[in-house]
C-alpha positions, 0 to 999 in steps of 0.5 A, a space after each residue: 500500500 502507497 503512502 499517503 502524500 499530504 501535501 498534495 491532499 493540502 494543494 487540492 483542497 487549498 485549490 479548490 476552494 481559489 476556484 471560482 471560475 469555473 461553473 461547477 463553482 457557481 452552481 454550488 456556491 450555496 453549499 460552500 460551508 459545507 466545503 469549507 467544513 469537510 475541507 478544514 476538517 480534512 486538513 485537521 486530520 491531516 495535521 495541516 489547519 495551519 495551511 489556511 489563513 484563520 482570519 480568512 475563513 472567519 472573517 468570511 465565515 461571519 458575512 454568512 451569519 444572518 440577524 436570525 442568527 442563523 448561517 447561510 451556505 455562503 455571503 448573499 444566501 438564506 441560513 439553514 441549521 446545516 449550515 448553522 452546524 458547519 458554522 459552529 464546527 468551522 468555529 471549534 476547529 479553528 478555537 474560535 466559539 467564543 465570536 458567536 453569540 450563542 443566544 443568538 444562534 440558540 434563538 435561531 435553532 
């Protein structure tokens, strides 16, 4: 069995999320928390979160915070406890909780 190379699951991901060009892009726009999710928690497993500018991703990550509360999928988009989740989640990974104000998004779910 091959070894696992991480720096090319790193540059994949990384990739991934600058593209946004292409029309794949585009159409799932709406479901980028859940990218961002599934790939931050990628690069924990990895051991390479480091990767990635924190303030990057939660500065973003708070444009899809709605007043309900509630987080959208991406910036311009409707909240959904999904993307709620992956929000809080998003949070945890990077020690970051104590930005939410958890009434707020109690209130929201």
């Amino acid at each position: 069995m091959g070894e696992l190379v991480a720096d090319k699951h790193v540059r994949y991901i990384i990739m991934a999320e600058k593209k946004k060009e292409s029309f794949e892009t585009l159409v799932m726009d709406h479901l980028r928390m859940n990218g961002a999710y599934w790939g931050l928690t990628t690069l924990t497993l990895l051991d390479k979160l480091g990767s990635v500018s924190v303030d990057e991703v939660v500065s973003w990550l708070m444009t899809c915070q709605h007043e309900s509360g509630g987080f959208a999928g991406n910036t311009g988009h409707d909240p959904h406890v999904l993307y709620t989740l992956s929000a809080v989640q998003i949070l945890a990974l990077f020690d970051k909780l104590d930005i939410l104000d958890v009434g707020k998004v109690k209130a929201c779910l």
